[in-house]
C-alpha positions as CSV (number, residue, x, y, z in Angstrom):
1,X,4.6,24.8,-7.1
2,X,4.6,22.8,-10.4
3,X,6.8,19.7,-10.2
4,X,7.0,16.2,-11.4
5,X,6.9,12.7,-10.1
6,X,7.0,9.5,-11.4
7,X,4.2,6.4,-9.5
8,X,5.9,3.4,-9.7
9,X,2.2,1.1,-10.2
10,X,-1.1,1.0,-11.9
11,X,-3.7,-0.2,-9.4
12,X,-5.8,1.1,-7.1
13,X,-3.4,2.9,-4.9
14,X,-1.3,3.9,-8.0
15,X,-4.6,5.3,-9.3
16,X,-5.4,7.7,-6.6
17,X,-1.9,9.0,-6.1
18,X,-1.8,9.6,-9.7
19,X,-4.9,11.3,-10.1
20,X,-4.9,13.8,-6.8
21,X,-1.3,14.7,-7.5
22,X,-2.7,15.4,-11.3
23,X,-5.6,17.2,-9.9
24,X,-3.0,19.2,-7.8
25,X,-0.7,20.6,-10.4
26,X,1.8,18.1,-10.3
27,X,3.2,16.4,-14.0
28,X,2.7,12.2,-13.4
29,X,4.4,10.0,-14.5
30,X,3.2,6.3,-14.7
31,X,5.6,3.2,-14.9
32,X,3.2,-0.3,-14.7
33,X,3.0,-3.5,-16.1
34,X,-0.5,-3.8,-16.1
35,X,-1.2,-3.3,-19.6
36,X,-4.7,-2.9,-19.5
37,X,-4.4,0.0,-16.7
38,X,-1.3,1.5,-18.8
39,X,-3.7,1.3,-21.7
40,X,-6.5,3.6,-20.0
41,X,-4.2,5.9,-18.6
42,X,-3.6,6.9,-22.4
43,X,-6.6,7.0,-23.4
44,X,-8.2,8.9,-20.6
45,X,-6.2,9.6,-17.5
46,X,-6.3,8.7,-14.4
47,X,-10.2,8.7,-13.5
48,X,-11.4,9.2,-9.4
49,X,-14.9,8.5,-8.5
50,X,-15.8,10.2,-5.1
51,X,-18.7,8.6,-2.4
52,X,-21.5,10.3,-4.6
53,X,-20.7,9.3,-8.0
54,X,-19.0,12.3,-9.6
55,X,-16.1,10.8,-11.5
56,X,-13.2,13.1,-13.2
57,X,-9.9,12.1,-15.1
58,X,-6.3,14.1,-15.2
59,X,-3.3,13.6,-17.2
60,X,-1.1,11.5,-16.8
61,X,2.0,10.2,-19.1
62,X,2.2,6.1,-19.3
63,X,6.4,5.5,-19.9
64,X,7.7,3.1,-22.2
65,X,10.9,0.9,-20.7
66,X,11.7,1.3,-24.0
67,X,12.3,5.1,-24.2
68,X,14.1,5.4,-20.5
69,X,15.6,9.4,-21.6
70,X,13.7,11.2,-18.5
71,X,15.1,11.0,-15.0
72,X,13.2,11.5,-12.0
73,X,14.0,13.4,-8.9
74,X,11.3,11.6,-6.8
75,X,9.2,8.9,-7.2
76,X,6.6,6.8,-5.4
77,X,6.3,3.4,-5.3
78,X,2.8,1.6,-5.0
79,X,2.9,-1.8,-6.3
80,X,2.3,-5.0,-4.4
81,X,4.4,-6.3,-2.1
82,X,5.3,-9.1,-4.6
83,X,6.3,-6.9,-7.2
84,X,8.9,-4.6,-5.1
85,X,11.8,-6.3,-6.2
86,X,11.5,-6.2,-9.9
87,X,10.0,-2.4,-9.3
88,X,12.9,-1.2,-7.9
89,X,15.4,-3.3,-10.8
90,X,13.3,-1.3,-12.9
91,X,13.7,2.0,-10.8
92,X,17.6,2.1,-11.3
93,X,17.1,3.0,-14.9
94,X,14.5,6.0,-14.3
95,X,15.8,7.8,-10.9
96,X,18.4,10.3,-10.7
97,X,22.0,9.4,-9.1
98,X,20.4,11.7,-6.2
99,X,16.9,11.0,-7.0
100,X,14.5,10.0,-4.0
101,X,12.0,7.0,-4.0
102,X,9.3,6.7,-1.3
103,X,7.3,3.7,-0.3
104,X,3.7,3.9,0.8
105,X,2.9,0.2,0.6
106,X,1.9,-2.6,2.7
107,X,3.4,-5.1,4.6
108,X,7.2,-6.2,5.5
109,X,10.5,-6.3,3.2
110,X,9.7,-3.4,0.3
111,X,12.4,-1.1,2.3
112,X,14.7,-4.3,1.8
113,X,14.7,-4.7,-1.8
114,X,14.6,-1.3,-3.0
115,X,17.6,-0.6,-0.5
116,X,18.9,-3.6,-2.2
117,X,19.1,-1.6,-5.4
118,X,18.6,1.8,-4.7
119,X,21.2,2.3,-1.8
120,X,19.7,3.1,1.3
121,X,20.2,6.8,1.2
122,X,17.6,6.9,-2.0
123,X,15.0,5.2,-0.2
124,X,12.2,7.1,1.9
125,X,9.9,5.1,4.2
126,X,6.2,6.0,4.5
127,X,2.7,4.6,5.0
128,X,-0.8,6.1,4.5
129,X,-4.4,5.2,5.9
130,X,-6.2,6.9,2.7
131,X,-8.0,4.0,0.7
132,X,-9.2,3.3,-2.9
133,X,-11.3,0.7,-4.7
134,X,-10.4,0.0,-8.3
135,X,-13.0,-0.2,-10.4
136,X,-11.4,-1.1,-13.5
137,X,-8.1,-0.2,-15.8
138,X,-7.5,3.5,-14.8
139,X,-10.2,4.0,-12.2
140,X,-10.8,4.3,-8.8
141,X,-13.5,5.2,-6.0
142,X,-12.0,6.8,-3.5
143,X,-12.1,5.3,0.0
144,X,-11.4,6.9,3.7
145,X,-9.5,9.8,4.0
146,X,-6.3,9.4,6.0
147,X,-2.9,10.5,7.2
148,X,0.5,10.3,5.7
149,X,3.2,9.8,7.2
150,X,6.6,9.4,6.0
151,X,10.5,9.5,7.5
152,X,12.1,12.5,7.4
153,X,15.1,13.0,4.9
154,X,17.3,15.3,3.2
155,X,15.7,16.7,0.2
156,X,12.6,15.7,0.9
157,X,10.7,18.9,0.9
158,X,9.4,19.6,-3.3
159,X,8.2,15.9,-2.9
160,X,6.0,17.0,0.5
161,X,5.0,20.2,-1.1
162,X,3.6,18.3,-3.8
163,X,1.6,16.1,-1.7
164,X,0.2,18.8,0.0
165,X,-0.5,20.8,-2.7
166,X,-2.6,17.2,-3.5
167,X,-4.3,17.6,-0.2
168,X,-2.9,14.5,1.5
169,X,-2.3,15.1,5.3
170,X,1.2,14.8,5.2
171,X,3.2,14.2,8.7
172,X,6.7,14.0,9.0
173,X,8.6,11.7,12.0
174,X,12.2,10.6,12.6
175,X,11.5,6.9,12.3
176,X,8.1,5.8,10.6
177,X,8.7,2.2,11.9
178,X,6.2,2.1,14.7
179,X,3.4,3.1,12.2
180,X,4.3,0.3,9.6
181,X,3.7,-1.8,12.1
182,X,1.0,-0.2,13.5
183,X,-0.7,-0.4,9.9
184,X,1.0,-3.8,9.9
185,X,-1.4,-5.2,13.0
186,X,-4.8,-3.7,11.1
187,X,-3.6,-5.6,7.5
188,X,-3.1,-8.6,9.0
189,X,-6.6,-8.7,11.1
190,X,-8.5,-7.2,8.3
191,X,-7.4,-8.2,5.3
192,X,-7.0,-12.0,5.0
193,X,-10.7,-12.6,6.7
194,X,-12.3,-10.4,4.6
195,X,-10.6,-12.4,1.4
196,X,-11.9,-15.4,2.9
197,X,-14.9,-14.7,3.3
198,X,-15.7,-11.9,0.5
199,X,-17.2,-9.3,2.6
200,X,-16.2,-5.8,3.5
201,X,-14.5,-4.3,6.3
202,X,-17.7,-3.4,8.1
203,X,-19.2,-6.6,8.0
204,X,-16.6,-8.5,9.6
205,X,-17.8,-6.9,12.8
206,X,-20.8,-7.8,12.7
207,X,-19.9,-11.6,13.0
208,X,-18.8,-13.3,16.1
209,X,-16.4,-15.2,14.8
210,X,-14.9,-13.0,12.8
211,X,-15.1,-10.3,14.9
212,X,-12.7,-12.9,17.4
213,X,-10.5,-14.0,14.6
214,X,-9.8,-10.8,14.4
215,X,-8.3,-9.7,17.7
216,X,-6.8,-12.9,17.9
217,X,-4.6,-11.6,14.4
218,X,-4.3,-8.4,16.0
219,X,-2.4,-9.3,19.2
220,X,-0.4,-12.1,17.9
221,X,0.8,-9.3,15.6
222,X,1.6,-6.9,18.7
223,X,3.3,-9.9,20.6
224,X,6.1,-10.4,17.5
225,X,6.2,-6.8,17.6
226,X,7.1,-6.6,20.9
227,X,9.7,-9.4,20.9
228,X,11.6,-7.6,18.2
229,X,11.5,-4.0,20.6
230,X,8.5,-2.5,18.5
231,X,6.4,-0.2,19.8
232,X,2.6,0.3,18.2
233,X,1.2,3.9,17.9
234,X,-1.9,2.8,20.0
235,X,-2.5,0.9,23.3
236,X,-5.3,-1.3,22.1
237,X,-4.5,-3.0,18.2
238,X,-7.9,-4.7,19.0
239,X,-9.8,-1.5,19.2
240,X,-7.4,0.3,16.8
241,X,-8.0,-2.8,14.3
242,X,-11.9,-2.4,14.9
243,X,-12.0,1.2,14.4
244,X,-10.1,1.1,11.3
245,X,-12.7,-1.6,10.0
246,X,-15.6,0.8,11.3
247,X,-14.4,4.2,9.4
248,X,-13.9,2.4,6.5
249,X,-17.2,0.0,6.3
250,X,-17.9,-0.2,2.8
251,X,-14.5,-0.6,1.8
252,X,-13.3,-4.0,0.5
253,X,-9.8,-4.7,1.3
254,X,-7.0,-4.4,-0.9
255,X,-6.5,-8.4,-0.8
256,X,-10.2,-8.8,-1.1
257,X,-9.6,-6.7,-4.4
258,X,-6.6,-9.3,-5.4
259,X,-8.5,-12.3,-4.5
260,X,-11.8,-11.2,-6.8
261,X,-9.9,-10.5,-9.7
262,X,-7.8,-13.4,-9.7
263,X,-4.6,-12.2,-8.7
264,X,-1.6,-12.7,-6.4
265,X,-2.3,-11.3,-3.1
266,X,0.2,-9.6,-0.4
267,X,-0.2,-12.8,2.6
268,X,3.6,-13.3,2.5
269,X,4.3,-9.7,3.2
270,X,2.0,-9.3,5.9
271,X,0.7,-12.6,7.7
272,X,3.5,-15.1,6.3
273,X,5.3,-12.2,7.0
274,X,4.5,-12.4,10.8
275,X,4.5,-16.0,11.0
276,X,8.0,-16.2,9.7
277,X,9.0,-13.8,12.4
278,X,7.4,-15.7,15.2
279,X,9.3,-18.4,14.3
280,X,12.0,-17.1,14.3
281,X,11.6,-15.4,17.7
282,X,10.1,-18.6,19.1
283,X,6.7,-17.2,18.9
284,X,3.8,-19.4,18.2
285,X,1.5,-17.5,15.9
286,X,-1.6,-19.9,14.9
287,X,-3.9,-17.2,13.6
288,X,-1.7,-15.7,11.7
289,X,-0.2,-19.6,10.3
290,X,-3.8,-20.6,9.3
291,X,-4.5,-16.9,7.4
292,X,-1.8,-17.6,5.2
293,X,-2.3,-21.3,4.7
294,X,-5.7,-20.8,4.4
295,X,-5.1,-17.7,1.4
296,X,-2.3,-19.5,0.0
297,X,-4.7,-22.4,-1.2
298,X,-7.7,-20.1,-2.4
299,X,-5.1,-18.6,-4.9
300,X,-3.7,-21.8,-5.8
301,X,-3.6,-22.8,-9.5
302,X,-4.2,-26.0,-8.6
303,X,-7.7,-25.6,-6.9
């Protein structure tokens, strides 16, 4: 089934999306504000490197906010966290009156702000475990395969079809809240220490102290959950955290990514995210509190 979608982002996420649905049969769409990546997407598509080296490109059409004639029935949003709200002011002027937009991103408060100007009965929650590396404007090696998971919905099912045709493992669930936070816990261990201390996912467990800091991020993260009546998908977020950093070894973390290129990372959404939480709650959440702090000042201008 030939359809058409519109990714709402141009980094590494945005990239793989782009080019599997591309690959799939699907016509893509790309709104961005990263002109470099909207720049390469012209020139060559959207290019996918796989483990062994073999890199391909597929079409993809970069819009203008200038030219805003086409409407979309579905689109998919993959920008940072820190982006979401102008994304979905942006969104308003691209998606049909009964047009559908999912999320697949990371971290807390994206369903908030495109509710915000979507209306809540145009936004789809989601969240994938697949993974991508961006190696420059328009590329990206492909990480771990994973899941997909998003709410079910009304209208949903040409937007499903074309993410299977893609060949994402697409699961549908009457509430997808459990398995944002269940990605949620693994972020927050994950992703801040392996900023700090510029390794991959793998080789944070081969350090003791890392390996600690870790868990420590991973049940604080379960203990706000549970205040707030939050289940997890797993028993053990320590070993769920773990086994997520072992299947996907090689990978460097999305805020690893942010952090080496110089640019603004997701913390609030995910660990300021859970330290805002705790104290509201009444939670003390010192792992958490010292992740952001700590990222907070490596991005600083000021430093």
């Amino acid at each position: 089934m030939a359809g058409e979608i519109l990714i709402v982002g141009s980094g590494a996420m945005a990239t793989l999306f782009a080019a599997r649905l591309s690959a799939g049969g699907t016509r893509v769409s790309i709104l961005g504000t990263w002109q470099e990546g909207l720049a390469a997407y012209q020139k060559s598509g959207a290019g996918s490197m796989d483990a062994d080296g073999r890199e391909q490109f597929f079409p993809v059409e970069v819009l203008s906010p200038d030219n805003q004639q086409k409407k979309f029935l579905y689109a998919i949003v993959l920008v940072k966290s820190w982006q979401t709200c102008q994304a979905a002011s942006t969104l308003t002027d691209w998606l049909e009156p009964d047009g559908l937009c999912l999320t697949l991103q990371n971290g807390l408060g994206n369903r908030e702000c495109l509710e915000e100007f979507l209306g809540p009965k145009r936004v789809v929650m989601g969240v994938t475990t697949s993974g991508g590396t961006l190696l420059g404007p328009g590329r990206v090696l492909v990480g771990g395969e994973g899941d997909t998971t998003i709410e079910e919905q009304t209208g949903l099912e040409p937007l499903v079809m074309m993410l299977q045709e893609a060949g994402f493992e697409i699961k549908l669930v009457g509430d997808a809240k459990s398995l944002i936070w269940g990605k949620l816990v693994i972020n927050a261990a994950i992703n801040p220490l392996s900023a700090i201390l510029r390794v991959n996912n793998g080789q944070l467990l081969e350090n003791k102290d890392a390996s600690s800091l870790m868990a420590e991020l991973a049940l604080e993260t379960r203990t706000i959950a549970m205040a707030l009546g939050i289940g997890l998908p797993y028993d053990d977020p320590v070993e769920a955290s773990r086994e997520v950093a072992r299947r996907t070894a090689a990978n460097n973390s999305s805020m690893l990514q942010d952090v080496l290129r110089g640019a603004p990372t997701e913390i609030e959404a995910i660990n300021g995210a859970i330290w805002n939480l705790g104290k509201e709650v009444g939670i003390s959440t010192p792992a958490n509190a010292m992740m952001t702090r700590l990222i907070r000042a490596m991005v600083s201008k000021s430093l």
